[in-house]
N, C-alpha and C positions, 0 to 999 in steps of 0.2 A: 504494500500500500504506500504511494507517494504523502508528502508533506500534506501536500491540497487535502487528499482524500481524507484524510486523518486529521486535518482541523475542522472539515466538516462535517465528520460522524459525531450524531445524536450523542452527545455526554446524560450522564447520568448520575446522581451519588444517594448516599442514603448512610446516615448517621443519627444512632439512637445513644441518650447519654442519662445516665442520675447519677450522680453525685449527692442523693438526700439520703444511698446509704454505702454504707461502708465498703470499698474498694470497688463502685461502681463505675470510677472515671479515674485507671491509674495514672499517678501523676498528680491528679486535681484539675487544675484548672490547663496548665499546661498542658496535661493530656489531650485535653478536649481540643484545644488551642492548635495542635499538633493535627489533629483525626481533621479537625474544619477544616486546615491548609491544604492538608491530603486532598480532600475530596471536592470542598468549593472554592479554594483559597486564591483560583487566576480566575473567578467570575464574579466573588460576591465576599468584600471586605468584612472580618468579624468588626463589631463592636466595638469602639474602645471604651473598658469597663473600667470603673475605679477601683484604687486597692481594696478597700473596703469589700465591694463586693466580689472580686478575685479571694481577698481572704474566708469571706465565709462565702464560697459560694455552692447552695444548696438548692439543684434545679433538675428538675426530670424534660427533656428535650426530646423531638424528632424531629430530623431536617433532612429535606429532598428534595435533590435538584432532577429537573428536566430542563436541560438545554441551559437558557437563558434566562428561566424564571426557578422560583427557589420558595418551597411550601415550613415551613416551623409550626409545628406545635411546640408549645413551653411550657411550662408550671413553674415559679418561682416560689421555693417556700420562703427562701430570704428576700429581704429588699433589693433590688436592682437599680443599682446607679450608672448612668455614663461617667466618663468621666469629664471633667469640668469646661474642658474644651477638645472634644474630641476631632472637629476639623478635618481636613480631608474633604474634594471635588467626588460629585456623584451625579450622577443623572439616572436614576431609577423612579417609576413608580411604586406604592406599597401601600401596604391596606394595612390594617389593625384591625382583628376581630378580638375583643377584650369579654371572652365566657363570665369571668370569676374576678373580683378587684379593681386595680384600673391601671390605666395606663396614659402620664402623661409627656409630650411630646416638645420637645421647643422649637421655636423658632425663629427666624434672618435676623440677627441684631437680636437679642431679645422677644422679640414681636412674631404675633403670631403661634404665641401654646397653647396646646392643645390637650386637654384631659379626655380620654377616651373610655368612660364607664362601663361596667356590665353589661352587657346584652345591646352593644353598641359595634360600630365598624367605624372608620376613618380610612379613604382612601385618597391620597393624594400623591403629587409628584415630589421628591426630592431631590435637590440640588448639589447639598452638599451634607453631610454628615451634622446634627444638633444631637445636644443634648437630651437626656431619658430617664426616666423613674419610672418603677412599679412598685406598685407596696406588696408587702408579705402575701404570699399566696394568691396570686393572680396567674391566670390560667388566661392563655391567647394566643389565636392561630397569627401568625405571619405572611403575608406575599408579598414577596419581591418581582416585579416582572418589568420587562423591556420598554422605556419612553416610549422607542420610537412606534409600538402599535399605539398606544394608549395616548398618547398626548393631545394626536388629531382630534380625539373623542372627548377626555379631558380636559385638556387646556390648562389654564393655571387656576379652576378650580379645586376645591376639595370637597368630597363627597361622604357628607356622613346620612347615622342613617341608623335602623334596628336588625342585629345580626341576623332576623328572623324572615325578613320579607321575604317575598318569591327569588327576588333573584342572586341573593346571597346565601338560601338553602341551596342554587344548584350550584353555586360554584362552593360550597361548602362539602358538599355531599360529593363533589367532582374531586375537591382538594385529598381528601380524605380515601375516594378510591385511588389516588395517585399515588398517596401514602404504600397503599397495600400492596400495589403493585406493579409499580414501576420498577423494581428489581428483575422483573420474568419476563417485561416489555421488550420486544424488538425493536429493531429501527421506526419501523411503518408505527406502532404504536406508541413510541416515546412522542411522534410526532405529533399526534392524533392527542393526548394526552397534554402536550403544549398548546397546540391551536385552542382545543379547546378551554384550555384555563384562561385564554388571552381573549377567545368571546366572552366567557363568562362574567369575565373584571368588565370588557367594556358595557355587558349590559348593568353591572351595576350600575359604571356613570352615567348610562344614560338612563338607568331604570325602569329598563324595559329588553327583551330578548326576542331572537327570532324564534318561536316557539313550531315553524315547519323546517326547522335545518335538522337533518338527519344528524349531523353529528355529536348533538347537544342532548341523543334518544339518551344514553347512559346515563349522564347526570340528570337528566329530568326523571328518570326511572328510581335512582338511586334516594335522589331529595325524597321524590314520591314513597318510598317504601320507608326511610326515617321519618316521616310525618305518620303515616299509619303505625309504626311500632308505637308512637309516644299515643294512640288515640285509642288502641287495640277493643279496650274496655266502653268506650264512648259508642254509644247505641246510634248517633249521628256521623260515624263515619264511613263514608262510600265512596266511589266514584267522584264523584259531583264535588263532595265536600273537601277531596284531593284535588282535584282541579283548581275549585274555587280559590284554596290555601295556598296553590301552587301559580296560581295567576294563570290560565291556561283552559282551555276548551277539552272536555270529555273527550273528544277526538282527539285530539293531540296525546293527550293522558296514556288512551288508549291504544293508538301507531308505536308510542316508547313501547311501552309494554308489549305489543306483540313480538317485537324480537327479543325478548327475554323466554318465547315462547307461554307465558299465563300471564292470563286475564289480570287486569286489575282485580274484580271480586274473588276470583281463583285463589290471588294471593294474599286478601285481608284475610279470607276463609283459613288457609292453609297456616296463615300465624296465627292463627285463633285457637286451631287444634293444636297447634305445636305447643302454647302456651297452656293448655288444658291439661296435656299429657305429659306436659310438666311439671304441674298441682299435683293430678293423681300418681307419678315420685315422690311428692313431698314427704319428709320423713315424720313430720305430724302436721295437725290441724289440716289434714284435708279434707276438705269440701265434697260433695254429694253429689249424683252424676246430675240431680236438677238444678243444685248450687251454679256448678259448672256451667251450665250450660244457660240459664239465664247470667251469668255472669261473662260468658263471652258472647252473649248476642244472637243465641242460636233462639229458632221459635219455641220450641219447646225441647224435654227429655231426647222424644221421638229422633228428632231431627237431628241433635245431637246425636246421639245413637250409633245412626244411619253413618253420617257424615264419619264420624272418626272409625267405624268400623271399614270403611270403603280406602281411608287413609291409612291406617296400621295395623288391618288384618285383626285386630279383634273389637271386642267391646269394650267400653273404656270400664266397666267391671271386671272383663276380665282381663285387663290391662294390667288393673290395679293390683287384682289377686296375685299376676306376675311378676310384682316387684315389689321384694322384701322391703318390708318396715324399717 
């Protein structure tokens, strides 16, 4: 393989770290410092951190590059400080999705900080390297991704927002399969995995997404299926009520979903049972097979019954009787 060919193959990294226990990050901090350089250290500058938090640094992390854009998950149990001028030319976009605590942000001269709360996102351009604080236990997703798609779309706006809308569940839900598996990605899919995190970001800025682009079926499937886990118990959730959630027409909903091969109902049904059959293991206080079954939404005993006997080959009686107490 010549020079050329081999600066233009899809890169890739993937780096998981704690340091909150004992010889999870040999070295310390250094270690970690070492493992980044390895793997993103000629596309994506670490942090300059203060002593302080270099000295007690206590963080459970996963960072994943594809290409030119770069995914983090974090958890800081310590405080997170920059350090006081950390400095340094950049031209990157980046989001801040702030789960847990907060996260705040400086800016040009002073001007322009930014605190980023709970259940919050911040996405803007940055220029050059500002200062940073988290407080204790703050949990947030990171992206880093390329000006030059985002800027045209962006500008020298900054887009904040609630981490929960439509269009931050798909690139949330996207981020996160990228996590899984960008390690077993080929070429053709590493790319496929960049394009799309790079629509995804721009529909946040503009808030709104092309909801008939074939290649956005995954992460709409993906979002779609973490909004049914979290509603599982909720007698109002359907079809309709995943769309609604998801910004997006039943038909769309359901085009994702058929190359996954099952229905959108197929699948509320199918984690309905799974989550039954998971009760009737329970090692106590389990519930009744009519408990059950009005508690996942089935119409009645019967239909329950029916249904999980057609999915695991027995009754959920005699399910239960098969596995010890």
């Amino acid at each position: 393989m010549d020079a050329r060919a081999e600066a233009d193959r899809p890169r890739s990294g993937v780096l998981s770290v704690d340091s909150t226990v004992p010889g999870g990050v040999p070295r310390g901090f250094d270690g970690f410092r070492r493992g980044w350089e390895r793997r993103f250290g000629d596309g994506f500058r670490l942090p300059v951190l203060s002593p302080g938090t270099i000295g007690d640094w206590r963080v459970r992390g996963r960072f994943t590059r594809v290409r030119d854009v770069a995914v983090t998950d974090v958890h800081c149990v310590s405080a997170t400080h920059s350090a006081d001028r950390p400095g340094g030319d950049e031209d990157q976009v980046r989001m801040y999705v702030v789960r847990n605590g907060a996260w705040r942000l400086g800016g040009p001269r002073g001007r322009g900080e930014r605190t980023v709360p709970a259940g919050q996102f911040l996405l803007r351009h940055v220029g050059r390297q500002y200062a940073f604080e988290a407080a204790p236990h703050t949990s947030a997703q990171f992206l880093v991704l390329p000006s030059a798609g985002l800027l045209p779309v962006l500008g020298n706006r900054s887009v904040a927002g609630p981490a929960d809308s439509a269009e931050m569940r798909l690139l949330t839900a996207h981020a996160n399969m990228v996590h899984a598996t960008v390690a077993d990605l080929g070429p053709a899919g590493l790319h496929a995995a960049h394009s799309t995190l790079i629509e995804l970001a721009k529909a946040v800025a503009l808030r709104q997404f092309d909801d008939v682009e074939p290649q956005l079926a995954p992460a709409l499937t993906r979002a779609a299926k973490d909004l049914a886990d979290s509603h599982l118990a909720d007698p109002a959730l359907s079809p309709a009520m995943l769309a609604r959630q998801l910004n997006v027409s039943i038909r769309t909903l359901q085009r994702a979903f058929a190359t996954t091969g099952e229905s959108v109902t197929a699948h509320i049904r199918h984690r309905r049972l799974e989550e039954a059959r998971l009760a009737l293991t329970a090692p106590r206080g389990r519930l009744s097979i009519s408990e059950l079954a009005a508690h996942w939404q089935f119409a009645d005993s019967s239909h329950f019954i029916r249904a999980f006997k057609k999915r695991y080959g027995l009754t959920p009686a005699a399910y239960a009787r098969s596995t010890p107490l």
